[in-house]
Each structure stands twice: as C-alpha cells, then as structure tokens.
PLY file of the C-alpha trace (Angstrom):
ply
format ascii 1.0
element vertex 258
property float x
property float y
property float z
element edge 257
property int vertex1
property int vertex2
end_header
-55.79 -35.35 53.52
-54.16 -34.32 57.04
-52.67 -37.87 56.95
-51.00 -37.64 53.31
-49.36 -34.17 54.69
-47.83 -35.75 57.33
-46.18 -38.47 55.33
-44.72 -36.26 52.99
-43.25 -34.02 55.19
-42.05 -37.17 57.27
-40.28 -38.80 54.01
-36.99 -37.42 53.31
-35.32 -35.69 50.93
-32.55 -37.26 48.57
-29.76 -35.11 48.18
-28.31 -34.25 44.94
-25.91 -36.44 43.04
-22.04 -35.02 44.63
-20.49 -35.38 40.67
-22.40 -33.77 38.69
-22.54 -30.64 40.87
-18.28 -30.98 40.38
-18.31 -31.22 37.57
-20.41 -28.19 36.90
-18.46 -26.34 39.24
-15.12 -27.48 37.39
-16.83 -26.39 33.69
-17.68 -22.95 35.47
-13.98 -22.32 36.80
-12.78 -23.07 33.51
-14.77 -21.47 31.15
-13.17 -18.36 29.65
-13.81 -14.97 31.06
-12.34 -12.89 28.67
-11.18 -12.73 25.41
-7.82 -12.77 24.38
-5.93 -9.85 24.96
-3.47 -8.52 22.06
-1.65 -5.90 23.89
-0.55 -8.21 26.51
0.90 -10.75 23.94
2.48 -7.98 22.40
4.15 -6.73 25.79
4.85 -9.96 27.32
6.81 -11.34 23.83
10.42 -11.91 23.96
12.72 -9.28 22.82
13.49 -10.78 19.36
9.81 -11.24 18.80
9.09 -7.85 20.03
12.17 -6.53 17.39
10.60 -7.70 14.39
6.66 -6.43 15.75
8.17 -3.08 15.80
9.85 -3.37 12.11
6.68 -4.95 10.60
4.76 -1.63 12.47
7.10 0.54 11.18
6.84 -0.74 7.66
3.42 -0.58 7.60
2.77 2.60 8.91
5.05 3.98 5.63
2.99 1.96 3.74
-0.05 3.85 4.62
1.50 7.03 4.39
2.63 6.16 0.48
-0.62 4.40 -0.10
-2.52 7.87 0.65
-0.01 9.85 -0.84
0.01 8.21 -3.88
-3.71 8.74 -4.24
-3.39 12.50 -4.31
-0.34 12.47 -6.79
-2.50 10.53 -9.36
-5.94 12.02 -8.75
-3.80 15.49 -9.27
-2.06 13.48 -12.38
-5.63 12.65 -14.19
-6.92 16.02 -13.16
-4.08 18.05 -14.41
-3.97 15.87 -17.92
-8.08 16.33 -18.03
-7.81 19.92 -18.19
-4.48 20.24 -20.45
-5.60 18.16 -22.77
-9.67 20.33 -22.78
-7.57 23.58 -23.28
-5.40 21.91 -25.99
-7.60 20.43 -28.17
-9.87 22.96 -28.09
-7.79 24.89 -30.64
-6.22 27.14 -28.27
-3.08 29.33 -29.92
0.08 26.33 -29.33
2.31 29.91 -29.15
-0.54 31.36 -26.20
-0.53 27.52 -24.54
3.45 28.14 -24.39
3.69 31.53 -22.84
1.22 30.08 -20.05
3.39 27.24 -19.51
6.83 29.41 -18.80
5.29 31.78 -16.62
7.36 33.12 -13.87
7.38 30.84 -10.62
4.91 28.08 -12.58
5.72 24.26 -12.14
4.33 22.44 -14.92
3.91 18.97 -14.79
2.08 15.63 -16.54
1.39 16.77 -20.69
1.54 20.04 -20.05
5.19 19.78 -19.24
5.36 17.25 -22.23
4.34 20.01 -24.54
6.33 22.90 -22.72
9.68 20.64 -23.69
8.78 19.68 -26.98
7.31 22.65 -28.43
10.59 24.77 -26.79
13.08 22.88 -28.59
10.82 23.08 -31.44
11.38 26.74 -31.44
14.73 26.72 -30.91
15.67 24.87 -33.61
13.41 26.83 -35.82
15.02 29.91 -35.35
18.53 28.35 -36.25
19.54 28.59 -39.82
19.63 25.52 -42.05
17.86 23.54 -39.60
15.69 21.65 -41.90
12.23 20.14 -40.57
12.93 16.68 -39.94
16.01 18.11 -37.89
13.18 20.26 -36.09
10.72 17.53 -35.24
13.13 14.66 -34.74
14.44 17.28 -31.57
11.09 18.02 -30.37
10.62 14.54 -30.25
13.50 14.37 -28.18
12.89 16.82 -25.67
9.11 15.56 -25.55
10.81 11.63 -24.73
12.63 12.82 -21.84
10.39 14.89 -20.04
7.96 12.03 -20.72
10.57 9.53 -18.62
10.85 12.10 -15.88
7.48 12.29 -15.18
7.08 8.89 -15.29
9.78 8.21 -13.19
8.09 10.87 -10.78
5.02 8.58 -10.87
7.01 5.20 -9.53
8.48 7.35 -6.38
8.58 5.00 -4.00
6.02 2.30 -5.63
9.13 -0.23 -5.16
9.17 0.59 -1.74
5.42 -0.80 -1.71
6.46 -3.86 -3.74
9.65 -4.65 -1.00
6.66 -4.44 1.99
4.46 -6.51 0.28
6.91 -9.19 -0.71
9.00 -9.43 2.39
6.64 -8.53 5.40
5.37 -12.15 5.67
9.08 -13.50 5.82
9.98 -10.88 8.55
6.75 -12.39 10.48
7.82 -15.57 10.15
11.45 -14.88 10.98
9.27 -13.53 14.45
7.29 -16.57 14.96
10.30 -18.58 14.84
12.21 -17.32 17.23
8.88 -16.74 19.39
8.53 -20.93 19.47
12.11 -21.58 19.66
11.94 -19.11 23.27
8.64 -21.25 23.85
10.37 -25.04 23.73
13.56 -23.65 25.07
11.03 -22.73 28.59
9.37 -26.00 28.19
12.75 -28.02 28.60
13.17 -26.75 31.84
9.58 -27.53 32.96
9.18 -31.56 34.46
5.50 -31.32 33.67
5.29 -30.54 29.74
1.32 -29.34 29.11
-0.15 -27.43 26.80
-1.19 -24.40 28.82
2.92 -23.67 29.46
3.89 -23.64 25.74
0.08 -22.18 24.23
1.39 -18.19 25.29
4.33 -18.36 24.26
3.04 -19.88 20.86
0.56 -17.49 20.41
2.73 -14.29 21.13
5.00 -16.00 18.49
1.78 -16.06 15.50
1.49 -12.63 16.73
4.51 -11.76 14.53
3.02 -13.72 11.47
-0.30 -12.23 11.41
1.10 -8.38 11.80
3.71 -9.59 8.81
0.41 -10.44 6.44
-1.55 -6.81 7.74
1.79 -4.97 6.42
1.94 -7.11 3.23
-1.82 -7.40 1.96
-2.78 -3.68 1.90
1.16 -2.79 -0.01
0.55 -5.54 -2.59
-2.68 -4.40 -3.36
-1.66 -0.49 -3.41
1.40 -1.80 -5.50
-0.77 -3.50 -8.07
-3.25 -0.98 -8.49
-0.72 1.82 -8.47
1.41 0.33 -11.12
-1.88 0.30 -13.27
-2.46 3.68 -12.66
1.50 4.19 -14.05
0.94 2.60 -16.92
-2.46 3.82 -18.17
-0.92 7.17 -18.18
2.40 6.55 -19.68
0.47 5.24 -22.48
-1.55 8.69 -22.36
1.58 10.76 -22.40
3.01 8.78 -25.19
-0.28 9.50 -27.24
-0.19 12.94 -26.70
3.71 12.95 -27.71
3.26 11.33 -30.72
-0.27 13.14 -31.78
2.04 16.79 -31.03
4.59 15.37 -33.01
2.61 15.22 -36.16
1.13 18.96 -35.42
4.83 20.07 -35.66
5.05 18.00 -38.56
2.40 19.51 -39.95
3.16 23.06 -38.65
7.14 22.84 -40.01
5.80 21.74 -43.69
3.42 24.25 -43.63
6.13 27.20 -42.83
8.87 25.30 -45.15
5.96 25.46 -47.72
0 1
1 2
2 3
3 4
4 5
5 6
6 7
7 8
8 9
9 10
10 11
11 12
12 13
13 14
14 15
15 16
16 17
17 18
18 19
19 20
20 21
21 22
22 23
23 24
24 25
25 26
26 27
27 28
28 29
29 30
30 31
31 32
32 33
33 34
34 35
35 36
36 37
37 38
38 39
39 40
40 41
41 42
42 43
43 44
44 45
45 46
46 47
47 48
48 49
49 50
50 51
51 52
52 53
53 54
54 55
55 56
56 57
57 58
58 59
59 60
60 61
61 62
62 63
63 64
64 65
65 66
66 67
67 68
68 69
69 70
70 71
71 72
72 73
73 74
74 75
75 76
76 77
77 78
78 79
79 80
80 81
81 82
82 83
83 84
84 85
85 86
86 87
87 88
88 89
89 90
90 91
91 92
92 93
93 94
94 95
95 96
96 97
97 98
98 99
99 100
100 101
101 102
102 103
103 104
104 105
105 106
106 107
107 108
108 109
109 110
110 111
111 112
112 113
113 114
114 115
115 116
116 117
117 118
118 119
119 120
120 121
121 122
122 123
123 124
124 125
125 126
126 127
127 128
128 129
129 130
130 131
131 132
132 133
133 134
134 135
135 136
136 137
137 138
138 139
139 140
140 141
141 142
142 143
143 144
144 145
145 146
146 147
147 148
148 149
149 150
150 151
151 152
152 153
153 154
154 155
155 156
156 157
157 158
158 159
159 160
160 161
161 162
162 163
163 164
164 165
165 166
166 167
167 168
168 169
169 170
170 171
171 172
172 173
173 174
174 175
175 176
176 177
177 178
178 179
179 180
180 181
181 182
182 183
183 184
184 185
185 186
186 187
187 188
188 189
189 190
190 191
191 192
192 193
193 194
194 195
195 196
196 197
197 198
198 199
199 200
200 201
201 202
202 203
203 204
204 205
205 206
206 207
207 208
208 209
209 210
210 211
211 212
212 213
213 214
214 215
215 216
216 217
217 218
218 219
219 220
220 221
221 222
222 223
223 224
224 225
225 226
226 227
227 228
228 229
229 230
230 231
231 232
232 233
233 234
234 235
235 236
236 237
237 238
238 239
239 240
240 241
241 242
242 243
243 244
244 245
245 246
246 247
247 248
248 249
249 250
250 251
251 252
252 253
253 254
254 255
255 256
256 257
C-alpha cells in the first residue's frame, strides 16, 4: 500500500487543455451583463431622432388625457339620459319636467336638453294665434333636431384628434427611424473597419422611434373605435326620444285643438 502512495504522488499531473479554458474565458467577457438600457438610447439619439421621440410623447400623452376624459363625458352622458328618461316616463307633469329644466343657473344637457328645446318652442308657438298643430309640432321638431346635433357634436370633441394619432403616429416613427439609420450609415462610411457592433446602436436608437410611434397609435385607435360606438349608440337614443316626444305633442296639440 505504502508503495502505490508513492507512485501516485511521484506521477505527474497533466495540465489542463490551454483552449478550452480561452475560450471559456472569451464566452465569459462577452456574455451580456445587462440589459438594454432605453433611456440611454433615448439620450444618446441624434437630434432629428430625438425631435420626432418628443412629438410622438407629446401626442400620446394628449391621447391619454382625451382617452380618460372621454370616459367621464360618456359615463356622465348614459347616467344623465338613465335618469331623464326614469323621471320622464314615469308620467311626470311634461309642464313640471319644464320648469325644472329652466331653472336659474341649471345647464341641461343629453335628452333632457332635447326636451327643454322642443317642448319650449312647442309652447311658443302654441300661444301664437293661428298657429295650427302641424305648424306647432313640425317647430318642436325643429328645435328638438338641433339641440340633438349640438350635443352630438359635443360628444365628437376632439375624437378626430384620436383618429389623426392613431393614423399618423406610426408614419412619424418611421419618419424617426429613417433618419436614425441614415445618421447610422453616414458614421459607418467614415469607419475602415465596417462591423456590426458600430452600426447595431445607432440602429437600435433609430427602432426606438418606430416602436414609441405604434405605443401612441394602438391605445388612440382603440379609444377612437370604441368612442365612436359610444357616439353613435346614443345619437340613435336621442333620436328615439325625439321622435317618441314628437308624437306626445302630436298627441297633446290634437287633444287641445279637439
């Protein structure tokens, strides 16, 4: 046993292979030690790049501010309409319902401004001599049509604002990128020894651009879309309430000519 100990402590030892150890020295150096850094990219674009970030920030940060905006006009819309149209079917006094409507310092707005209009012309032309009915309604009807467009105009502030966003944000981007890679190659001619690590930042502050044109575009076109829904579902609710007030007058006018 001592004589096997003392042969393998006499043999010697083989030293590692000298390229493998490189090259796993070479894969550690390289590996990447952190991930990529937007702010820098952002900072370290050129100045034309750097121009249209600052638009497509700009546009989307009014985006937002419309996009929550809008939310409260239209829950306020349906809300409004909910409880007009509870106190008006419920066979409330149309005379009572008026009054409330023209109090002092009160904004009406949605159907109950719908039926302040119509039902005031209404009046008015009742009171005239040799107004006949028809003359009466066709009026209210009038009055009732135009505050109907006003409100829905009111409704569409600034939805076309959300529609230009959404529709020209990418394009912006790309008018970024562009000019980000034509800054990039324009620096590579002047470099003898073309690789891909000298052109790869500049390229990638130049997508930069692109991708912050597509997060200004996406959330508009969605907002835009679902917004100009919302529009139309209650247009079509103030016209039904228009023409189903219309044919109370109707009634209401025969009733009195009767």
């Amino acid at each position: 046993m001592m004589h096997l100990l003392s042969l393998l402590a006499a043999a010697p030892v083989e030293a590692l292979p000298a390229e493998p150890v490189a090259a796993a020295t070479a894969l550690a150096a390289t590996a990447p030690t952190a991930g990529l850094d937007y702010v820098q990219l952002i900072l370290h674009a050129s100045l034309p790049v750097q121009l249209v970030m600052a638009l497509l920030i700009l546009a989307s940060i009014l985006s937002w501010i419309i996009i929550f905006a809008k939310m409260r006009v239209f829950a306020r819309a349906n809300r409004i309409a909910d409880d007009f149209e509870g106190r008006f079917w419920s066979g409330a006094d149309l005379s009572r319902m008026y009054n409330e409507a023209t109090e002092r310092n009160r904004v009406v707005s949605g159907l109950e401004a719908i039926f302040e209009a119509g039902f005031r012309e209404f009046s008015r032309l009742r009171q005239k001599k040799g107004v006949d009915a028809r003359t009466q309604l066709e009026g209210a009807q009038r009055a009732m049509r135009a505050t109907l467009a006003r409100e829905v105009d009111a409704l569409e502030h600034n939805l076309e604002l959300l529609a230009n966003v959404g529709s020209t944000a990418p394009y912006v981007g790309l008018v970024g990128t562009v000019f980000g890679i034509m800054v990039s190659f324009h620096g590579l001619a002047n470099n003898k020894q073309a690789t891909i690590a000298s052109v790869a930042p500049g390229i990638s502050e130049a997508l930069i651009a692109t991708a912050m044109g597509l997060f200004a575009a996406i959330p508009a076109v969605w907002a835009y879309n679902r917004y100009a829904t919302r529009v139309e579902r209650l247009a079509v609710r103030y016209e039904s309430f228009a023409e189903e007030f219309s044919s109370i007058l109707q009634r209401q006018s025969h009733a009195e000519d009767a």
